[in-house]
VEXZA-117556 format. One record per atom (N, C-alpha, C, O, CB): residue in one letter; x, y, z. Coordinates in pm, whole numbers, padded with zeros to 5 digits, always signed. Glycine has a CB too. Layout:
BEGIN
AXYZ
...
END
This chain:
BEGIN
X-01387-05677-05568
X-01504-05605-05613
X-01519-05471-05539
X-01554-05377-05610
X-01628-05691-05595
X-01501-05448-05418
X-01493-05347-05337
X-01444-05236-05392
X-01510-05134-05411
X-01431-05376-05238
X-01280-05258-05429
X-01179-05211-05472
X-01251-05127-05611
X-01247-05004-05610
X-01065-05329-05489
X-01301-05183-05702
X-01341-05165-05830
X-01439-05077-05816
X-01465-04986-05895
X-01378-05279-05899
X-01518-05114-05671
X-01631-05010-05680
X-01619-04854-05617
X-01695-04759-05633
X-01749-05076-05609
X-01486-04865-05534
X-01450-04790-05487
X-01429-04662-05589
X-01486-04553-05592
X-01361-04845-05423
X-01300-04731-05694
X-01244-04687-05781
X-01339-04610-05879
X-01296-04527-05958
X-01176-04784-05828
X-01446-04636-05871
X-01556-04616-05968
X-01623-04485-05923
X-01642-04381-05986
X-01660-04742-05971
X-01659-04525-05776
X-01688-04387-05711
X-01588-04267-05730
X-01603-04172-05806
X-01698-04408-05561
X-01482-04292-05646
X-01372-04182-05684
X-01395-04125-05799
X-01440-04010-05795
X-01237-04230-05694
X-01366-04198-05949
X-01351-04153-06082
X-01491-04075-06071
X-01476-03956-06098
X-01330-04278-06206
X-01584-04100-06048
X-01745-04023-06052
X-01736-03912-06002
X-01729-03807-06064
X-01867-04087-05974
X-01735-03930-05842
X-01683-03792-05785
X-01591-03727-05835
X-01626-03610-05817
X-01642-03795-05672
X-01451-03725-05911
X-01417-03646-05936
X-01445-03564-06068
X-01418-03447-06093
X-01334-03675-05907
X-01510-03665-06149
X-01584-03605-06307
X-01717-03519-06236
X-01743-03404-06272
X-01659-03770-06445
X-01781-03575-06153
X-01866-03452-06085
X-01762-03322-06016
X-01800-03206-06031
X-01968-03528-05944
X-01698-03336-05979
X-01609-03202-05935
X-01559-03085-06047
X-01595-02968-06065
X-01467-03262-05872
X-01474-03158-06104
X-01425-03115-06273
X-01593-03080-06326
X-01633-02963-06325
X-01328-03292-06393
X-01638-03137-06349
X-01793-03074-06387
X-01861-02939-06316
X-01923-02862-06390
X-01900-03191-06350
X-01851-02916-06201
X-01880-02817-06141
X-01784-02709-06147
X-01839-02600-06130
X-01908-02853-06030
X-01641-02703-06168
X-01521-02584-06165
X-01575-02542-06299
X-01608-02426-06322
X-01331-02632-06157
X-01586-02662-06407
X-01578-02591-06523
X-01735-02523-06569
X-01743-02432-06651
X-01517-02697-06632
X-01832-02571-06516
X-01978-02444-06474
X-01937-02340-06435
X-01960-02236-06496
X-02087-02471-06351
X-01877-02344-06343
X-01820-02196-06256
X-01785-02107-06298
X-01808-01988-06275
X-01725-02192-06184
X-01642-02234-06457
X-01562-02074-06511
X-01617-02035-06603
X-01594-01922-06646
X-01413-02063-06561
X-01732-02140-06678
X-01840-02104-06796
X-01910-01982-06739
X-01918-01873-06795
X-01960-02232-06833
X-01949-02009-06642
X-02049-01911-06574
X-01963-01777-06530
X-02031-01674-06530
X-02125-01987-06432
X-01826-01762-06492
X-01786-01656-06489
X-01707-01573-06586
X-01665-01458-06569
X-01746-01665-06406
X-01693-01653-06692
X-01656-01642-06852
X-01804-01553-06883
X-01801-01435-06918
X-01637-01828-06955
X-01914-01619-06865
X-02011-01553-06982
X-02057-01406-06860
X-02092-01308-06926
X-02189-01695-07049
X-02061-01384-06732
X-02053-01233-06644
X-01925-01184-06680
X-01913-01063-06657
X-02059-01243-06464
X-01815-01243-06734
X-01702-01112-06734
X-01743-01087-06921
X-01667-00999-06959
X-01473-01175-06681
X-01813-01123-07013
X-01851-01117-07154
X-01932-01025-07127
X-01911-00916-07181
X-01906-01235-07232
X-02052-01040-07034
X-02160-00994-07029
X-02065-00798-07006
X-02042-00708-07086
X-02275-01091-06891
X-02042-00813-06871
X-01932-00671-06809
X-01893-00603-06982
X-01947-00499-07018
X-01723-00753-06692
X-01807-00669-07061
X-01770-00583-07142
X-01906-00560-07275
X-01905-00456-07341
X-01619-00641-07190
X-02001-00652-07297
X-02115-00570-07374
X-02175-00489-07276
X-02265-00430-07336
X-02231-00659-07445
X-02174-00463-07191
X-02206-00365-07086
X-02164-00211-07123
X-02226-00111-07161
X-02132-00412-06954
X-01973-00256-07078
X-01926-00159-07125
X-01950-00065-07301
X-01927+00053-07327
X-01812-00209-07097
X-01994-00157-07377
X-01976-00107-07478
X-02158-00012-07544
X-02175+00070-07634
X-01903-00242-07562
X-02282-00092-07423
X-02394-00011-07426
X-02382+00106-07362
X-02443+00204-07405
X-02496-00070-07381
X-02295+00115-07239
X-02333+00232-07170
X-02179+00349-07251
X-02203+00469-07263
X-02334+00191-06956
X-02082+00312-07283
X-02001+00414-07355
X-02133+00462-07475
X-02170+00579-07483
X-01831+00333-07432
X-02189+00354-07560
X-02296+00445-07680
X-02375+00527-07645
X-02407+00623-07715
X-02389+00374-07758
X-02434+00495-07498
X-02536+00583-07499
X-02455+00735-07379
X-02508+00825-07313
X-02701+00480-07432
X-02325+00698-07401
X-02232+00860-07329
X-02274+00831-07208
X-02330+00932-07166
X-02282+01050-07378
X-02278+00732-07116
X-02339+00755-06995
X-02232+00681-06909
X-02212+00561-06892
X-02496+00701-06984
X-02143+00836-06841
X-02025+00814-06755
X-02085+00700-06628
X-02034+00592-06598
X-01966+00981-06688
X-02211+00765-06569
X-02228+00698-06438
X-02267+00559-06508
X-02209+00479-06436
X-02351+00772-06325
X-02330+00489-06603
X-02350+00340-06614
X-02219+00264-06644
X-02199+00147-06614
X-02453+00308-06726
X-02132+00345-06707
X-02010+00345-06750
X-01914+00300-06647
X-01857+00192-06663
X-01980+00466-06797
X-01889+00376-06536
X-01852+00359-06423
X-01897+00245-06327
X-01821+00177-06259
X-01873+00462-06383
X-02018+00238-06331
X-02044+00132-06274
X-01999-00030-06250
X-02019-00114-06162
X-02122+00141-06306
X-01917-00027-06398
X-01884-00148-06412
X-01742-00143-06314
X-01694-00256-06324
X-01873-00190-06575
X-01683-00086-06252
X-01566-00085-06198
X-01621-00059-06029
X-01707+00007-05971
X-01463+00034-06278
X-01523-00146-05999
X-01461-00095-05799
X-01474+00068-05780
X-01475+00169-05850
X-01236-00134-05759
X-01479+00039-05674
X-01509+00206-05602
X-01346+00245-05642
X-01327+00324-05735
X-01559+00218-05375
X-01233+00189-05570
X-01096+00175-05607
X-01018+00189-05713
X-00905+00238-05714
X-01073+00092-05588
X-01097+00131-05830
X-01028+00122-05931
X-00939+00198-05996
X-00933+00316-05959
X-01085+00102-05988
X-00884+00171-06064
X-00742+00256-06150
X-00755+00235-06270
X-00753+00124-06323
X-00584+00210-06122
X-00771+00347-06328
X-00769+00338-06470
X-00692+00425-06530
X-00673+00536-06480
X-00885+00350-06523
X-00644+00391-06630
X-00543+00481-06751
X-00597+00445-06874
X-00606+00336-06931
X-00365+00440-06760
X-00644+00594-06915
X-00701+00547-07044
X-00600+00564-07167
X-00493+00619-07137
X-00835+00627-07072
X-00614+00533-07277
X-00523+00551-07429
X-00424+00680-07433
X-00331+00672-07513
X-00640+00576-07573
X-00431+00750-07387
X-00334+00921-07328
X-00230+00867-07219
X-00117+00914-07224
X-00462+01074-07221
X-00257+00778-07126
X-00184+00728-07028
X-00172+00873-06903
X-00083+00928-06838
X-00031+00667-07105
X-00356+00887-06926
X-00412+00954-06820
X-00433+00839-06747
X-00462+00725-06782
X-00532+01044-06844
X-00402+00915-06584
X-00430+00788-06447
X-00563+00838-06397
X-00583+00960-06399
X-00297+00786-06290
X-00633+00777-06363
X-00788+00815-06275
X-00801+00751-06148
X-00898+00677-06161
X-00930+00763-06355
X-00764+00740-06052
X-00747+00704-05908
X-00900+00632-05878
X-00886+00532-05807
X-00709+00855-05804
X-00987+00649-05901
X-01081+00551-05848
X-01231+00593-05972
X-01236+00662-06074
X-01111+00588-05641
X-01324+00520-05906
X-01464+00546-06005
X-01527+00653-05965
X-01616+00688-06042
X-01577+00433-06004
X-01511+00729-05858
X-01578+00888-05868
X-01489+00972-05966
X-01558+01044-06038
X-01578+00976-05705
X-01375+00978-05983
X-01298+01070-06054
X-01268+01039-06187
X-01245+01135-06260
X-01187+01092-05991
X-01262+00938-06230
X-01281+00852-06367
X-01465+00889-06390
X-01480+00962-06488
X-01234+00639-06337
X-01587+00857-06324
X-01706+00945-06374
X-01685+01060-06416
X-01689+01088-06536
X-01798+00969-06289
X-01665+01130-06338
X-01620+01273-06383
X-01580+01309-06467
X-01638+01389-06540
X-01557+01323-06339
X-01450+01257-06490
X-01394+01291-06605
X-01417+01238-06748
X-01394+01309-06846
X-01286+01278-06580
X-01459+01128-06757
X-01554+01071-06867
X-01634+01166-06883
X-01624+01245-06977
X-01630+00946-06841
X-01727+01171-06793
X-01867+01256-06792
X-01822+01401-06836
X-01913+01484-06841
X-01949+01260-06627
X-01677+01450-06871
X-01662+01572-06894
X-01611+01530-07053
X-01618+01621-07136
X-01563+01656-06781
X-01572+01432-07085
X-01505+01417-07202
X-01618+01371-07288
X-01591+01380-07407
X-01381+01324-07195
X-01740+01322-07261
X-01878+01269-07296
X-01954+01395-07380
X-02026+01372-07477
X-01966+01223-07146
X-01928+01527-07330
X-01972+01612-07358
X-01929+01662-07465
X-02021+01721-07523
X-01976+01667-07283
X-01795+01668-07542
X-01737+01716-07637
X-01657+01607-07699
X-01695+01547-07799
X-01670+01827-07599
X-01546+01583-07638
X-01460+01447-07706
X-01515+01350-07734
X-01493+01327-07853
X-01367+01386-07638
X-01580+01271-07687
X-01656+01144-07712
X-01811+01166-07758
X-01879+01067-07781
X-01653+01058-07577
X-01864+01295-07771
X-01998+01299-07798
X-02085+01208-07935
X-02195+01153-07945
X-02010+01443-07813
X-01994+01224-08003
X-02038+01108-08140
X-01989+00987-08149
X-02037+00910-08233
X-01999+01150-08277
X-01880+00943-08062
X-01829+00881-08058
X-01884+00740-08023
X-01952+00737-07920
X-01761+00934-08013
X-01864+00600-08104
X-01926+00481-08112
X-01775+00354-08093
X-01664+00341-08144
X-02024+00482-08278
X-01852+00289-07995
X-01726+00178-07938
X-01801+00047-07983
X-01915+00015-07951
X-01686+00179-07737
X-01734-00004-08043
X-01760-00163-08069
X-01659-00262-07997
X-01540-00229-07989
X-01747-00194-08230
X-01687-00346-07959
X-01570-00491-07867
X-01571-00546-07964
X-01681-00581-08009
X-01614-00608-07724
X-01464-00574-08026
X-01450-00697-08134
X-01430-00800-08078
X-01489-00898-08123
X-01349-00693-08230
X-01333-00817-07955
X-01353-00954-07932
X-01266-00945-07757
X-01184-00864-07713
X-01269-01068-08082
X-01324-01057-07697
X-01292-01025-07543
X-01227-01191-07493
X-01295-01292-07505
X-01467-00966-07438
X-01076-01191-07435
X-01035-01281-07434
X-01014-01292-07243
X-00988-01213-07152
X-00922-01282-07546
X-01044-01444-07259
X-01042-01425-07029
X-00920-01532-07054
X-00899-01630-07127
X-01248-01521-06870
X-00843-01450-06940
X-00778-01582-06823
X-00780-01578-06707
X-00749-01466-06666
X-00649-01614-06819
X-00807-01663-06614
X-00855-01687-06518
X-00733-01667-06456
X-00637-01693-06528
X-00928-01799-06508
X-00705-01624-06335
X-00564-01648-06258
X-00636-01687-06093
X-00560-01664-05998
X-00440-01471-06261
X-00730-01726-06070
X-00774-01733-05953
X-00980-01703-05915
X-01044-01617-05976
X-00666-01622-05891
X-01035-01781-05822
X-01152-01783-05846
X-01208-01665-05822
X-01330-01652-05834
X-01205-01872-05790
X-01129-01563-05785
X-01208-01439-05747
X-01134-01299-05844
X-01170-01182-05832
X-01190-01415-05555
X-01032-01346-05935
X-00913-01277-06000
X-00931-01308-06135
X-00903-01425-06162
X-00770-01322-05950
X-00973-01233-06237
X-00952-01262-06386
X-00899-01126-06483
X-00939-01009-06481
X-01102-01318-06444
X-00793-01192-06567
X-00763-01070-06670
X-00844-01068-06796
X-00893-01175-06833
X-00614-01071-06719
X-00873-00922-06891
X-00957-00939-06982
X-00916-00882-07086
X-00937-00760-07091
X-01069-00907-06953
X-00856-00935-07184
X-00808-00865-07316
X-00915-00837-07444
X-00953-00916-07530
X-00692-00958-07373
X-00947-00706-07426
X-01059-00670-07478
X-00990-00551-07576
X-00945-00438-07555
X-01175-00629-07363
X-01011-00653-07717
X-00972-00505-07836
X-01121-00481-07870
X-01219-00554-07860
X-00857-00545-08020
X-01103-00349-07914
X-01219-00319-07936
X-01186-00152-08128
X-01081-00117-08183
X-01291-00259-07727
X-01309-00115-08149
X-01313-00019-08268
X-01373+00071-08254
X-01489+00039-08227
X-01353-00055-08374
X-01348+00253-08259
X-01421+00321-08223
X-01397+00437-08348
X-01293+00470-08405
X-01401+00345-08076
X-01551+00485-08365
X-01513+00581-08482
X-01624+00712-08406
X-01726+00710-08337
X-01562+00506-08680
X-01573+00772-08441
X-01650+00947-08438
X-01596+01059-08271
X-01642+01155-08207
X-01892+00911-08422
X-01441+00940-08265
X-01420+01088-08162
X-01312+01164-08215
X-01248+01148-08319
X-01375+01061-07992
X-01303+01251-08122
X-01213+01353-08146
X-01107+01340-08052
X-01137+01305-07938
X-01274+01482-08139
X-00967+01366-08084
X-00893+01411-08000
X-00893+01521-07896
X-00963+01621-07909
X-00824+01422-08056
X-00814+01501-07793
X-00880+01603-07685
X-00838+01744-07693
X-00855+01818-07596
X-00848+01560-07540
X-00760+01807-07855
X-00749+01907-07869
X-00852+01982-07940
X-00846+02103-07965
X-00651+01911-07904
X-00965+01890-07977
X-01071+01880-08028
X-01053+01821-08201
X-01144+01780-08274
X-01133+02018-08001
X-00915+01832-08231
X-00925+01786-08317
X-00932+01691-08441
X-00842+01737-08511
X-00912+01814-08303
X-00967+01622-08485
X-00956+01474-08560
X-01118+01440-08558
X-01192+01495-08476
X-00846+01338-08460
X-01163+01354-08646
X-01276+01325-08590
X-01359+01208-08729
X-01347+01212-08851
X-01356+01490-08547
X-01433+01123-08647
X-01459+00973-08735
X-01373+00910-08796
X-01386+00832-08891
X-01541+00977-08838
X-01222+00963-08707
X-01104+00845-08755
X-01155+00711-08694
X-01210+00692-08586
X-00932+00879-08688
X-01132+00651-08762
X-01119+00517-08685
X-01048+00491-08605
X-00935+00534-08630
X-01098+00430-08737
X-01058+00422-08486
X-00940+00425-08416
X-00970+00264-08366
X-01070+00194-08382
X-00923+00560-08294
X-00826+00231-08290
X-00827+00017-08257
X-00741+00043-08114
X-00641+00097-08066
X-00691-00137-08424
X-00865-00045-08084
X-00720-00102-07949
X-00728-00163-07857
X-00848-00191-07853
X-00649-00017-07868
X-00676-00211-07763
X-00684-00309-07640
X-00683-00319-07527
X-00568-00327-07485
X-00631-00366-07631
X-00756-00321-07452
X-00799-00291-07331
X-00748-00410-07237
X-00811-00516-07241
X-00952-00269-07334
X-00641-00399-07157
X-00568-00477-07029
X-00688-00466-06895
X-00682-00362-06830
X-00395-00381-06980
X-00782-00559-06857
X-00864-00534-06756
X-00828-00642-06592
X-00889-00749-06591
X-01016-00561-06833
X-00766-00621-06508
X-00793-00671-06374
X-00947-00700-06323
X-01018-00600-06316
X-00733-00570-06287
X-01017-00846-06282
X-01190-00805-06274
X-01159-00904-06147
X-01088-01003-06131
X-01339-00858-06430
X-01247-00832-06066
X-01228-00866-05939
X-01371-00934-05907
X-01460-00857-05942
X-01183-00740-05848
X-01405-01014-05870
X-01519-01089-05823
X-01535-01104-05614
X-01468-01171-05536
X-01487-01258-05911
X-01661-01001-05585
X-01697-00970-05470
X-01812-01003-05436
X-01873-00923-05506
X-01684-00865-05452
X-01885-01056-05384
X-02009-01063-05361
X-02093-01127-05513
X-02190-01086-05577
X-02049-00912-05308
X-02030-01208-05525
X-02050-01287-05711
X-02095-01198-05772
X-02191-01215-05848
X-02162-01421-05751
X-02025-01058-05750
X-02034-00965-05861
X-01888-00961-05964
X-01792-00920-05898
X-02065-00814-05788
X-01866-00981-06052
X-01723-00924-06122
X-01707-00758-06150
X-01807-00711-06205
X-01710-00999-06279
X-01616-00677-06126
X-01607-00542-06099
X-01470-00497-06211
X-01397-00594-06233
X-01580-00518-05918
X-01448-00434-06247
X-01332-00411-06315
X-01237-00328-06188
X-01277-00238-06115
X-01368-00319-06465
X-01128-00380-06190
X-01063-00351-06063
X-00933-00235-06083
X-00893-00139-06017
X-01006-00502-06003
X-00889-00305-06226
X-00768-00212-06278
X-00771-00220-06449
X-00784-00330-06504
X-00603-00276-06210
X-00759-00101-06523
X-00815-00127-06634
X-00676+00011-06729
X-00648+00126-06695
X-01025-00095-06621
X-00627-00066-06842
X-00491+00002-06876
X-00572-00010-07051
X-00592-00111-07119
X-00299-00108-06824
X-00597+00111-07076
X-00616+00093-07265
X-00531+00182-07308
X-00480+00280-07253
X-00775+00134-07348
X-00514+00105-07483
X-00389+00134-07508
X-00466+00131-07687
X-00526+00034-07734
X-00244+00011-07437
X-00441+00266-07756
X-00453+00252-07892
X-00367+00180-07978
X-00251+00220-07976
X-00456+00356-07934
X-00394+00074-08061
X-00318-00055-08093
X-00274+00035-08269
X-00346+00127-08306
X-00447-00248-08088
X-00192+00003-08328
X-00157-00035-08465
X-00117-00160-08539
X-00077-00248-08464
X-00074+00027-08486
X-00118-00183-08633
X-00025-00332-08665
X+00112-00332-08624
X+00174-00227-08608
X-00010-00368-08826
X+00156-00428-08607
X+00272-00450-08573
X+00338-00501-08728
X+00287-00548-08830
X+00272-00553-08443
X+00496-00461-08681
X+00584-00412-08814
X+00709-00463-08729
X+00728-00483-08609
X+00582-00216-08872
X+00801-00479-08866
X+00911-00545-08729
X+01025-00383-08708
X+01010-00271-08757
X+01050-00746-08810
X+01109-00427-08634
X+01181-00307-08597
X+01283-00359-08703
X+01317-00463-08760
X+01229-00276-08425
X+01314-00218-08695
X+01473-00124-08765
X+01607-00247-08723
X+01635-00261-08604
X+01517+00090-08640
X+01650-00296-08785
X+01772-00423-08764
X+01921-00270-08806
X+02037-00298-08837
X+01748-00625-08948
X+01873-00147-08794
X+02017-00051-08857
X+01950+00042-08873
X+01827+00045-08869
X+02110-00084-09000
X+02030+00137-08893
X+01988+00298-08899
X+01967+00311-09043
X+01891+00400-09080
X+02111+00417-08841
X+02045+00205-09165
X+01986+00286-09278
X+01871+00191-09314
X+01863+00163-09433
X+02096+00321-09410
X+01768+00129-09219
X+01622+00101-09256
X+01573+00188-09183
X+01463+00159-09137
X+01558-00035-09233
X+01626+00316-09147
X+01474+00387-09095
X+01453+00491-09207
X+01554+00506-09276
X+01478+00478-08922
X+01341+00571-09246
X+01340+00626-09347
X+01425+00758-09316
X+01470+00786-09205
X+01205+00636-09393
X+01434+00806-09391
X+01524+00901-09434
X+01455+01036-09410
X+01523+01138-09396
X+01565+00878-09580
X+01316+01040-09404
X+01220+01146-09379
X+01160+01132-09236
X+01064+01197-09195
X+01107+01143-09486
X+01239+01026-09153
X+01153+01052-09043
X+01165+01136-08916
X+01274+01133-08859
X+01132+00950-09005
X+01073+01206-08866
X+01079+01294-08817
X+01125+01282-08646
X+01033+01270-08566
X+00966+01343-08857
X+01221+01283-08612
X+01224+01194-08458
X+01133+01288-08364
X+01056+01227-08289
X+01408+01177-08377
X+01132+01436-08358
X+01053+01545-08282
X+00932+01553-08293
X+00864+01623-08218
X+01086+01663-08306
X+00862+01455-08429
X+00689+01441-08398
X+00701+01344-08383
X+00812+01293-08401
X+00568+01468-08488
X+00592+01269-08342
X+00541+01128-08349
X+00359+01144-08381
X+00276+01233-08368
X+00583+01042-08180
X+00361+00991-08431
X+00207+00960-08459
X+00160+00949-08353
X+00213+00877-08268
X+00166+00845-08533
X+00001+01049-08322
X-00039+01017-08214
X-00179+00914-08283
X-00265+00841-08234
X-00063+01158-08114
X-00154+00944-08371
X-00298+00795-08433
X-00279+00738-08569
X-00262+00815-08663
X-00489+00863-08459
X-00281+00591-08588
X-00282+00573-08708
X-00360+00470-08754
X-00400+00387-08672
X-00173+00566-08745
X-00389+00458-08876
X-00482+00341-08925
X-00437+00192-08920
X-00329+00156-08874
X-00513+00364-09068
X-00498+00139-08953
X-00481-00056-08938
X-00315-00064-08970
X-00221-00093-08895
X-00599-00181-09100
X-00319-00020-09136
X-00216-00022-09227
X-00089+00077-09175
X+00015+00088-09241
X-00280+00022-09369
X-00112+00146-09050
X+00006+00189-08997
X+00016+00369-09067
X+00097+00446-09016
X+00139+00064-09050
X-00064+00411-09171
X+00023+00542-09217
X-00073+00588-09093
X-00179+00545-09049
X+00019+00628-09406
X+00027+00713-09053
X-00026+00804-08979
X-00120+00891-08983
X-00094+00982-09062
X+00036+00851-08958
X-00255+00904-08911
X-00338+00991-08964
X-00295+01107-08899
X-00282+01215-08957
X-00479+00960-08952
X-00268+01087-08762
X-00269+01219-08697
X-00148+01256-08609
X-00135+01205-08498
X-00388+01228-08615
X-00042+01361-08669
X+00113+01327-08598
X+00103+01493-08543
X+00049+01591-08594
X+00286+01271-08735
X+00187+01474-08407
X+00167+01576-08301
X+00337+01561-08301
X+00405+01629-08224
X+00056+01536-08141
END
């Protein structure tokens, strides 16, 4: 009987344990959800510094250009300069934000998201639609989650590759490339 009751405890305690990790990652699942509707109020209302906020003093960011920004004073800035003209109409929606956990203080965040009314930074293009996916490092400090390292990348559909040279078209241009294109892949905007 001992034995049985023993056994009983154990199994309890550990469904209470397992019960508490998985609060934890609920609970740090719905602060790293919360972080990206964050991100997506303070990009609407153009506001570099709330914007910024969501990231480490440290942080590294490369945005869709595969511009580097060395930390969150110089990434403000430069938002806060692109806020003014490039992004001024510009509207970001998160379609959808995916976590994996790699550690209790370490999570990655695959966040595609839809944005219509900017411009390219030659000023030109503008209420294209544009898609894409955001690679986020979120660092958890002081049971805050922070965006630590953050890589976006303008997405298209995927298409399969060229199996030979005579499936590539015959008109294609190897010296431009698309620098934006719609869901369906035609190019809106080739540089």
């Amino acid at each position: 009987m001992k034995v049985h009751s023993l056994k009983i405890r154990v199994i309890v305690s550990w469904l209470a344990c397992a019960a508490g990790v998985a609060q934890a990652a609920t609970s740090d699942d719905t602060a790293i959800r919360n972080i990206e509707a964050a991100q997506e109020v303070a990009w609407n209302a153009h506001d570099a510094r709330a914007y910024m906020q969501l990231f480490t003093p440290d942080a590294v960011i490369i945005n869709v250009l595969g511009w580097q920004w060395k930390s969150r004073k110089e990434a403000e800035q430069k938002l806060g300069d692109a806020f003014s003209f490039v992004f001024a109409q510009s509207k970001l929606v998160v379609d959808d934000v995916k976590v994996r956990s790699l550690s209790p203080d370490l999570t990655l965040a695959y966040v595609t998201w839809t944005m219509i009314g900017a411009k390219s930074p030659d000023g030109s293009g503008g209420n294209i639609p544009q898609h894409g996916i955001q690679t986020q490092l979120l660092q958890k400090a002081d049971g805050r989650w922070l965006i630590l390292s953050f890589q976006n990348t303008n997405s298209v559909p995927e298409r399969p590759f060229p199996k030979s040279a005579a499936q590539i078209p015959t008109n294609a241009e190897p010296t431009r490339r698309c620098f934006l294109a719609n869901r369906d892949g035609k190019c809106l905007i080739r540089k």
